[in-house]
ROMAR-681549 format. One record per residue: x, y, z of N, C-alpha, C, O in turn; residue number from 1. Coordinates in Angstrom, 1 decimal. Example, Ala and Ser with C-alpha at 12.3 -4.5 7.8 and 13.67 -1.06 7.14 Angstrom:
<atoms>
n.X->13.2 | n.Y->-5.7 | n.Z->7.8 | ca.X->12.3 | ca.Y->-4.5 | ca.Z->7.8 | c.X->13.2 | c.Y->-3.3 | c.Z->7.8 | o.X->14.2 | o.Y->-3.3 | o.Z->8.5 | num->1
n.X->12.8 | n.Y->-2.2 | n.Z->7.1 | ca.X->13.7 | ca.Y->-1.1 | ca.Z->7.1 | c.X->12.9 | c.Y->0.0 | c.Z->7.9 | o.X->13.4 | o.Y->1.1 | o.Z->8.0 | num->2
</atoms>
This chain:
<atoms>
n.X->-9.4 | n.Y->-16.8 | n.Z->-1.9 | ca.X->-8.7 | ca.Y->-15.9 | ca.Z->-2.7 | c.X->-7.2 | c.Y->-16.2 | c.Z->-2.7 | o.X->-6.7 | o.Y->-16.6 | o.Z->-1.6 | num->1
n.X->-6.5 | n.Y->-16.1 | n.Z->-3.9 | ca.X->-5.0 | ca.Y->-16.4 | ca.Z->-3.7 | c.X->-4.6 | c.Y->-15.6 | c.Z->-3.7 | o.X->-5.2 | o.Y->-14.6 | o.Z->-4.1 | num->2
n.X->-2.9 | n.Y->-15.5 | n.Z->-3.1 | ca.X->-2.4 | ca.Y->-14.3 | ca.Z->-2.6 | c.X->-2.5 | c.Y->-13.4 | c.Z->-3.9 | o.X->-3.1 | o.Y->-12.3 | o.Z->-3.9 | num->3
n.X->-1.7 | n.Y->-14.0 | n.Z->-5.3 | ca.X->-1.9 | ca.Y->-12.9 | ca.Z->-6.3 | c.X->-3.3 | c.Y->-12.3 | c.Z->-6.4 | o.X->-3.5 | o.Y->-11.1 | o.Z->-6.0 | num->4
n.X->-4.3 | n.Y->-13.0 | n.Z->-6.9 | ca.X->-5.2 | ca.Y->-12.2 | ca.Z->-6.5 | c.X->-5.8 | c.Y->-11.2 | c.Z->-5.4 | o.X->-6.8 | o.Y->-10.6 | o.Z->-5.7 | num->5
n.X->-5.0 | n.Y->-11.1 | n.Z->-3.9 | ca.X->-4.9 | ca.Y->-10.6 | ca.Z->-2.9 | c.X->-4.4 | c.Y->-9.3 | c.Z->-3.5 | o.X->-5.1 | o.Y->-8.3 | o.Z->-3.4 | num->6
n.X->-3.3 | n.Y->-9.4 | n.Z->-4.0 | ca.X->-2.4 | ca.Y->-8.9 | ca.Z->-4.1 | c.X->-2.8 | c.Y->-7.6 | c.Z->-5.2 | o.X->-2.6 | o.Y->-6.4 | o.Z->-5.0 | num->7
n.X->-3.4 | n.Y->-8.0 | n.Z->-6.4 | ca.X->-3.6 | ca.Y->-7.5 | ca.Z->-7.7 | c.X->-5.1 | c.Y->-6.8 | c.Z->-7.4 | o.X->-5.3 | o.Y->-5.9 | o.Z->-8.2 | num->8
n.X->-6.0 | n.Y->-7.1 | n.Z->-6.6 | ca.X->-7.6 | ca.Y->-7.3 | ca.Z->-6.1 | c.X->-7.5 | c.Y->-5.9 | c.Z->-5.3 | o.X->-7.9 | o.Y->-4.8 | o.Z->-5.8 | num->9
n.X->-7.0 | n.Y->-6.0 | n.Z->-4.5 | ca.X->-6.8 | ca.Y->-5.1 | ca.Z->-2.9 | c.X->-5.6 | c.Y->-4.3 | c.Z->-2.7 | o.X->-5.7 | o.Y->-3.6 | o.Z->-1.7 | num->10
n.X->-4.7 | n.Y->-4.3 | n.Z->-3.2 | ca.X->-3.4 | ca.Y->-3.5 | ca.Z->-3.1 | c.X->-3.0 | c.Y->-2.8 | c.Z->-4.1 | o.X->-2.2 | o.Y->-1.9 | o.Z->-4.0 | num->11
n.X->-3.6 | n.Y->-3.4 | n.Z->-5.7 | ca.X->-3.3 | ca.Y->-2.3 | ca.Z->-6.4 | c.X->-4.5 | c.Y->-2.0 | c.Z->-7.3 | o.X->-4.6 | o.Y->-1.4 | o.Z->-8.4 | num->12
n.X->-5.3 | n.Y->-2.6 | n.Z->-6.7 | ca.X->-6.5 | ca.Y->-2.8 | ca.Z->-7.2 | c.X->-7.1 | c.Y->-2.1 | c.Z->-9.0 | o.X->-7.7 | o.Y->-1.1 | o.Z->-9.2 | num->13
n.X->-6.4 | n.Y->-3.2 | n.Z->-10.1 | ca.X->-6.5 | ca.Y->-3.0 | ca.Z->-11.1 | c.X->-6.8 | c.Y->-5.1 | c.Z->-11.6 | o.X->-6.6 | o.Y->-6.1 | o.Z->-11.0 | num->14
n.X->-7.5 | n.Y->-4.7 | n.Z->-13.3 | ca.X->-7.6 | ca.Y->-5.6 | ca.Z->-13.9 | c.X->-6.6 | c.Y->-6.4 | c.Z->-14.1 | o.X->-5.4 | o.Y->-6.0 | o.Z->-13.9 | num->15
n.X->-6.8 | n.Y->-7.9 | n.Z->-14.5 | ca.X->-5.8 | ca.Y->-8.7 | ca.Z->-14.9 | c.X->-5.3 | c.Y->-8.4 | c.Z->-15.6 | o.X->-4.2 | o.Y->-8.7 | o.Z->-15.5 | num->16
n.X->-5.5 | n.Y->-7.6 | n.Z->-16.9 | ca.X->-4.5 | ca.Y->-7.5 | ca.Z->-18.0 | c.X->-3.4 | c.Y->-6.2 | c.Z->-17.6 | o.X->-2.5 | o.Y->-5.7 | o.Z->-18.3 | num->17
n.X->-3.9 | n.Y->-5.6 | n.Z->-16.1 | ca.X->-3.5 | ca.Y->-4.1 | ca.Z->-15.9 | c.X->-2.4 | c.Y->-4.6 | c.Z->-15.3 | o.X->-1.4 | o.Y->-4.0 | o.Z->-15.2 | num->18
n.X->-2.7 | n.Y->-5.9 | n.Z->-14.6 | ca.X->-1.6 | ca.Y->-6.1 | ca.Z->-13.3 | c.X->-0.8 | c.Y->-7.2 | c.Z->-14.2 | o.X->0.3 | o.Y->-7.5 | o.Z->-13.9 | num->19
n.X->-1.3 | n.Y->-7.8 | n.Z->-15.4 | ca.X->-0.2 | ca.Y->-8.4 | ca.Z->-16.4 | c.X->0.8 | c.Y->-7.5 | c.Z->-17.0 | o.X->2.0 | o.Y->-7.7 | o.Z->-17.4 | num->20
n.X->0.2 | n.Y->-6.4 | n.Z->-17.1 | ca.X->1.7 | ca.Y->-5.5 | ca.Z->-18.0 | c.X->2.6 | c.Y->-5.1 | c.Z->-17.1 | o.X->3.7 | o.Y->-4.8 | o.Z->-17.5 | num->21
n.X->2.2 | n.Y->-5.0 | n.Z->-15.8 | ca.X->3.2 | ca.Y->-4.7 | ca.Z->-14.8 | c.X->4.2 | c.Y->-6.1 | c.Z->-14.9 | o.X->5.3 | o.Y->-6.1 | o.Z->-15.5 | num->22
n.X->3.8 | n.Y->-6.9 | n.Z->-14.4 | ca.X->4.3 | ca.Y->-8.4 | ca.Z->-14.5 | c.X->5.1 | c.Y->-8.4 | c.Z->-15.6 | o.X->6.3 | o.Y->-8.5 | o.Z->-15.3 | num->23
n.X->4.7 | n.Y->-8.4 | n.Z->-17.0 | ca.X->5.1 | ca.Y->-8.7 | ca.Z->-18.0 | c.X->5.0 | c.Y->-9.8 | c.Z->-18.5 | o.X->5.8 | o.Y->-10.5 | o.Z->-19.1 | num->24
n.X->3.7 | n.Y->-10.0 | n.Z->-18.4 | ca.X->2.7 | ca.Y->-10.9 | ca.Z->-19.0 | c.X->1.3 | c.Y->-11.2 | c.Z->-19.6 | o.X->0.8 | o.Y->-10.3 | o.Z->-19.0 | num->25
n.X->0.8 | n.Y->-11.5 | n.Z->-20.0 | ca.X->-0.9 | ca.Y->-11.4 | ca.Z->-20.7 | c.X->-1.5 | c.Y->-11.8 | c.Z->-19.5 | o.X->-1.0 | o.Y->-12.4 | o.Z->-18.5 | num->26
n.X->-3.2 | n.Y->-11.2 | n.Z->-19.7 | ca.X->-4.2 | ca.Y->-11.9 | ca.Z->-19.3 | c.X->-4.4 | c.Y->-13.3 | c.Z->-18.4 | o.X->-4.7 | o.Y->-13.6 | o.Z->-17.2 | num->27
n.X->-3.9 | n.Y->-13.7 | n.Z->-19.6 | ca.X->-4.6 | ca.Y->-15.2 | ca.Z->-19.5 | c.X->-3.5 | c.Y->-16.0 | c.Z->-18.4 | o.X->-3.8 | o.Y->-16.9 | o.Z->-17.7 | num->28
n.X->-2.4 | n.Y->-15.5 | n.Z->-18.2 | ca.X->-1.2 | ca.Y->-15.8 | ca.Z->-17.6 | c.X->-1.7 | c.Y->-15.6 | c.Z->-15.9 | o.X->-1.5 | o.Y->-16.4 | o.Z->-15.0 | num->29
n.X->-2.4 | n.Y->-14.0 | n.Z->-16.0 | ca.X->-2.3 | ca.Y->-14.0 | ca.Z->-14.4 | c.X->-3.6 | c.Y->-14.5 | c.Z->-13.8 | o.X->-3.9 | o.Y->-14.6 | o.Z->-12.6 | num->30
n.X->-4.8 | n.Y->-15.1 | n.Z->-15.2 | ca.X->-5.8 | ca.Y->-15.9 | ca.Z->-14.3 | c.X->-5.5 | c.Y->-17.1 | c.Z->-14.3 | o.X->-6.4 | o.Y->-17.8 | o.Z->-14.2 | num->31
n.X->-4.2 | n.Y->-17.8 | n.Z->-14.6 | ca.X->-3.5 | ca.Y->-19.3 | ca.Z->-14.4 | c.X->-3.0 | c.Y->-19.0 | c.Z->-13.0 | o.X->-3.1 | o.Y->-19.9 | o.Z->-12.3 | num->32
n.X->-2.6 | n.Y->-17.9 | n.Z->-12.5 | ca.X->-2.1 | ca.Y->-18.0 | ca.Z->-11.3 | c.X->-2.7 | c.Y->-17.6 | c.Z->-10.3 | o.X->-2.4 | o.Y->-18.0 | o.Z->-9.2 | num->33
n.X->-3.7 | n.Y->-16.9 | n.Z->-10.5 | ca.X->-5.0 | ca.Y->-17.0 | ca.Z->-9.8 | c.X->-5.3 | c.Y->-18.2 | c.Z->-9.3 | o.X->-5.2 | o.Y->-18.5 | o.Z->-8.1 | num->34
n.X->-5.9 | n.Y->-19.1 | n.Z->-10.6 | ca.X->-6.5 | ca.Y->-20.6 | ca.Z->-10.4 | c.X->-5.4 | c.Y->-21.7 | c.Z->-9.8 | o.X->-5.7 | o.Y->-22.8 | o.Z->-9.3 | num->35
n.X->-3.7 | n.Y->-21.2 | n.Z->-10.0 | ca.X->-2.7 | ca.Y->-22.0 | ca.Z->-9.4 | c.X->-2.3 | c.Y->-22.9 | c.Z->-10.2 | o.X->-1.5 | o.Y->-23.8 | o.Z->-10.0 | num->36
n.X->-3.1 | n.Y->-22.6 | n.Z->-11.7 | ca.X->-2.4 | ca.Y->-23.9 | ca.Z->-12.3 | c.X->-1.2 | c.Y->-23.2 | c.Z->-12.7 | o.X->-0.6 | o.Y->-23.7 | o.Z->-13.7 | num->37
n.X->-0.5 | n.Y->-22.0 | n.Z->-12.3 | ca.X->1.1 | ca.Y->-21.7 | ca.Z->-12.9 | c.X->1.5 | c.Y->-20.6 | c.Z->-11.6 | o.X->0.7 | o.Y->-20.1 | o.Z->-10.9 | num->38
n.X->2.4 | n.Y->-20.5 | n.Z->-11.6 | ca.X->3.3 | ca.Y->-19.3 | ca.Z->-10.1 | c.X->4.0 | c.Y->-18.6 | c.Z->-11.0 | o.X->4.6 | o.Y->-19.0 | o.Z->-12.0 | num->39
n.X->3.8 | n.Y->-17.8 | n.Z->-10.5 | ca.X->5.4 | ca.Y->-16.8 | ca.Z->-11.1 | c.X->6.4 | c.Y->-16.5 | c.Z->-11.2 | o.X->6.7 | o.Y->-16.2 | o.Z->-10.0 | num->40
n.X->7.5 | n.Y->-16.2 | n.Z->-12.1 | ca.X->8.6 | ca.Y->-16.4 | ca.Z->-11.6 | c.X->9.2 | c.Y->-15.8 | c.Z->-10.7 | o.X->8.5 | o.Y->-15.2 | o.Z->-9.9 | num->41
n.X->10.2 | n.Y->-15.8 | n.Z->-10.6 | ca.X->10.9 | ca.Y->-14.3 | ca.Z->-10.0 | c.X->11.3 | c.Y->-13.3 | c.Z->-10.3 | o.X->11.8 | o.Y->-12.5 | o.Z->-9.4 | num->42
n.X->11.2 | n.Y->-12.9 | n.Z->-11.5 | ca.X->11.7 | ca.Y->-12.0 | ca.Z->-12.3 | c.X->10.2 | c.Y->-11.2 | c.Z->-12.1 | o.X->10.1 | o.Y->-10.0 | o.Z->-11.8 | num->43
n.X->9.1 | n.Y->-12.1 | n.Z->-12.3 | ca.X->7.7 | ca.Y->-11.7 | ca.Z->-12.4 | c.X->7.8 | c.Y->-11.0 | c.Z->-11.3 | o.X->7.6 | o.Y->-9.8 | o.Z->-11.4 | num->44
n.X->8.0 | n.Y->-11.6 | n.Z->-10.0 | ca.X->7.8 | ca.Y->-11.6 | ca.Z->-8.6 | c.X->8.4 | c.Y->-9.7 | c.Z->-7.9 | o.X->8.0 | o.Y->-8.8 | o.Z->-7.1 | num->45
n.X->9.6 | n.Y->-9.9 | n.Z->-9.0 | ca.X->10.2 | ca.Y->-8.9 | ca.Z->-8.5 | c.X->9.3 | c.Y->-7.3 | c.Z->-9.0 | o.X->9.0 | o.Y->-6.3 | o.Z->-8.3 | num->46
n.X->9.0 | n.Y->-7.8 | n.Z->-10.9 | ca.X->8.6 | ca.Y->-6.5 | ca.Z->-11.3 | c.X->7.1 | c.Y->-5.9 | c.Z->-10.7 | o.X->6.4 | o.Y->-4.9 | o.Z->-11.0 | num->47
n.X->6.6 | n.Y->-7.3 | n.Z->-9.5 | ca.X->5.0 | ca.Y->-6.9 | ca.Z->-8.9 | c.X->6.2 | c.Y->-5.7 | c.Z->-7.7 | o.X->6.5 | o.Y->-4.6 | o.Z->-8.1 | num->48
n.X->6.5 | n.Y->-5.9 | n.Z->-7.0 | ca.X->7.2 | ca.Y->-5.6 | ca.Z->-5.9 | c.X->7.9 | c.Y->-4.4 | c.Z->-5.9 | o.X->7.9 | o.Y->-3.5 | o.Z->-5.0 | num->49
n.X->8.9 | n.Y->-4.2 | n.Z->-7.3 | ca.X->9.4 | ca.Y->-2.7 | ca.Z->-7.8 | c.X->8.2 | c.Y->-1.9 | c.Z->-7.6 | o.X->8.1 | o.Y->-0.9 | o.Z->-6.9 | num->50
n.X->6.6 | n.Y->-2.5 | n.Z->-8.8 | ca.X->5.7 | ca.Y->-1.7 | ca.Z->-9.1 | c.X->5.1 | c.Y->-0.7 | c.Z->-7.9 | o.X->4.9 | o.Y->0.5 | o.Z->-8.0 | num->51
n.X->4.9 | n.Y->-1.7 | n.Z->-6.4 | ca.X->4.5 | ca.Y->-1.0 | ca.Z->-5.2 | c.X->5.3 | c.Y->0.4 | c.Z->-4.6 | o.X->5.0 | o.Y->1.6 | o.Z->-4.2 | num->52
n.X->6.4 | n.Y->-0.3 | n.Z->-4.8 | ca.X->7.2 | ca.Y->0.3 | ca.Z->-3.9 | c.X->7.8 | c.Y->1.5 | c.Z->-4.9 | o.X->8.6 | o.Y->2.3 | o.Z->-4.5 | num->53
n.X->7.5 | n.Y->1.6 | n.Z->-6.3 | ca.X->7.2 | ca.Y->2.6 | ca.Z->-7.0 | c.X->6.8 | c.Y->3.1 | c.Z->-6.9 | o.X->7.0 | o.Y->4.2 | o.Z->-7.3 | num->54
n.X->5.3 | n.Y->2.6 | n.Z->-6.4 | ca.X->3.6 | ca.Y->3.9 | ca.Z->-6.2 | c.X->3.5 | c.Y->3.8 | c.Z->-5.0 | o.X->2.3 | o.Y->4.0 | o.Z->-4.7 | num->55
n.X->4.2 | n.Y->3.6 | n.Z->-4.0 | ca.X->4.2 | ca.Y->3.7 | ca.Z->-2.6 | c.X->2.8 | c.Y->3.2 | c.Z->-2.4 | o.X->1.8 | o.Y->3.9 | o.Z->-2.2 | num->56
n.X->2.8 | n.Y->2.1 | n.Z->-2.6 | ca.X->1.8 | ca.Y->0.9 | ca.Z->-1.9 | c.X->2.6 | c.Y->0.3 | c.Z->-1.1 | o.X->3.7 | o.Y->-0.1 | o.Z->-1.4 | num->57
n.X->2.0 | n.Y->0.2 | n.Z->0.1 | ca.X->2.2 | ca.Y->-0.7 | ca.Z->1.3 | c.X->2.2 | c.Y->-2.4 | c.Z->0.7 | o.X->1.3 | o.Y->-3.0 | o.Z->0.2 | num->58
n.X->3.8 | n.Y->-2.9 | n.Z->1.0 | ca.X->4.5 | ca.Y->-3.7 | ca.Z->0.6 | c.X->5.0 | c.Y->-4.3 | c.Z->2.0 | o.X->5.4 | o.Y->-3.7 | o.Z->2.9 | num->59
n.X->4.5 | n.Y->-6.1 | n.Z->1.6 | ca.X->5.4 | ca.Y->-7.2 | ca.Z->2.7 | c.X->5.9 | c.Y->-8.2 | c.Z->1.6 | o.X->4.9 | o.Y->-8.5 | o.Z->1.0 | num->60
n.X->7.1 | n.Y->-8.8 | n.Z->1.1 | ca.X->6.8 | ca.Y->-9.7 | ca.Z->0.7 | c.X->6.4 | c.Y->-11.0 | c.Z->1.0 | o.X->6.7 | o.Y->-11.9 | o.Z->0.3 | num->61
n.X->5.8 | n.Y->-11.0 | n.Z->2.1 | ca.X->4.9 | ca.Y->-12.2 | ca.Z->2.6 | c.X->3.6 | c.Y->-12.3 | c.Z->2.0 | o.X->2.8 | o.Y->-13.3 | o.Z->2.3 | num->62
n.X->3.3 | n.Y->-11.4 | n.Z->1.2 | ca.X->1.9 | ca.Y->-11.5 | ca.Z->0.7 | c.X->1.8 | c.Y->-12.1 | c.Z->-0.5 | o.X->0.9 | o.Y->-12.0 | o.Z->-1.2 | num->63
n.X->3.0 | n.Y->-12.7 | n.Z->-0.7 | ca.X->3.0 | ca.Y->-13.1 | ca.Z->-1.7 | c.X->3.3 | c.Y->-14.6 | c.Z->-1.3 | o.X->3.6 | o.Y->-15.4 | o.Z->-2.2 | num->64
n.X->3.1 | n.Y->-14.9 | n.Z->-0.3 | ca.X->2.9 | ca.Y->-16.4 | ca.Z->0.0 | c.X->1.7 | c.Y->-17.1 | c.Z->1.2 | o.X->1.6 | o.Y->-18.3 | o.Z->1.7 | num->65
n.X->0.8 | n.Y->-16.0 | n.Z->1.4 | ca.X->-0.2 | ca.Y->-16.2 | ca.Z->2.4 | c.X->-0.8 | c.Y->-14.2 | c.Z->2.1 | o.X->-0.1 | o.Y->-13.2 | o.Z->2.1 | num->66
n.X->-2.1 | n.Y->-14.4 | n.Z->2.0 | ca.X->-3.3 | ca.Y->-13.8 | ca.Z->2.0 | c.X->-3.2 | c.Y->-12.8 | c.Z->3.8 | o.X->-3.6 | o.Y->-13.6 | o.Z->4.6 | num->67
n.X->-2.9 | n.Y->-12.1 | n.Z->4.2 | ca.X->-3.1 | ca.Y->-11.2 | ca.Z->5.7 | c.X->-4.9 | c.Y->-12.1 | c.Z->6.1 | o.X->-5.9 | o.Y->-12.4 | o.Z->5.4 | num->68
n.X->-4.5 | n.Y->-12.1 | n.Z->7.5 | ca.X->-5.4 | ca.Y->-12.9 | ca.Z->7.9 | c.X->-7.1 | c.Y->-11.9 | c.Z->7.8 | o.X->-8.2 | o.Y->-12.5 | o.Z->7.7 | num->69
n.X->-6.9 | n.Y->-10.1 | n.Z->7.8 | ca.X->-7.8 | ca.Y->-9.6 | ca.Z->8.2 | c.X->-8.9 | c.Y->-9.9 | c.Z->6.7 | o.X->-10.1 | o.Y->-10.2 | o.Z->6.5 | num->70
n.X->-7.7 | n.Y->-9.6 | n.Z->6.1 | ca.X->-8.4 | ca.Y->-9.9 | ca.Z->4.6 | c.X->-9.4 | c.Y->-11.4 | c.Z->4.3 | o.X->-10.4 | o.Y->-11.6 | o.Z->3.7 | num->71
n.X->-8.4 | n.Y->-12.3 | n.Z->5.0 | ca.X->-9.4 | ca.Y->-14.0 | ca.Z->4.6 | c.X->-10.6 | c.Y->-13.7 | c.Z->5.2 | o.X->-11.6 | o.Y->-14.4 | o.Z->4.9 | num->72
n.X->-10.7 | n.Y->-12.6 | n.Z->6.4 | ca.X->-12.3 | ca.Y->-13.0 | ca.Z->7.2 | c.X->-12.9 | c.Y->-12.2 | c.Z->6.8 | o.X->-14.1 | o.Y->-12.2 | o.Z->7.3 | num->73
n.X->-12.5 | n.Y->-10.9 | n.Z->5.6 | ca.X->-13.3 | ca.Y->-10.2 | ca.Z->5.3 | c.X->-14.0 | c.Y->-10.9 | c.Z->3.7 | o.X->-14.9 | o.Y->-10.3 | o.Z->3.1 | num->74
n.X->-13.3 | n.Y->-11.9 | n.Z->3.2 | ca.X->-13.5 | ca.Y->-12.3 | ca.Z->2.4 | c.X->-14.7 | c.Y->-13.6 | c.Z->2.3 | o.X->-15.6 | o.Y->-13.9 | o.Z->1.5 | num->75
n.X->-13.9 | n.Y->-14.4 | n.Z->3.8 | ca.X->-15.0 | ca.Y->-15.5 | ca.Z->4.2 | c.X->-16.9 | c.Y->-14.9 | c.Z->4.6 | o.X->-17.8 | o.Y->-15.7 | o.Z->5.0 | num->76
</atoms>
């Protein structure tokens, strides 16, 4: 699992197109970054991170560069 999908899957747990309007982007954009063929910017990066810490979701920005480990083994 990649972290965005970590991220979008388990923490705010809504669809790609739900966690693309947050972003400010389509669909098709956040299963590119899923699969890794594209990252996000920072601007992107920022409006995932406002979103949390708007709905008082439990926020690291480390999750946005590695998956928490408890998650990979519940995943494996």
């Amino acid at each position: 699992m990649s972290e965005i999908q970590h991220i979008r899957k388990n923490l705010f747990a809504m669809s790609q197109s739900g966690f693309g309007a947050i972003a400010g982007v389509d669909q098709g954009t956040i299963s590119k970054w899923e699969r890794g063929v594209l990252v996000p910017s920072q601007d992107e990066l920022r409006r995932i991170r406002q979103y949390a810490l708007d709905n008082n979701i439990p926020w690291e920005d480390s999750w946005f560069f590695e998956v928490p480990a408890q998650e990979e083994e519940r995943v494996s």
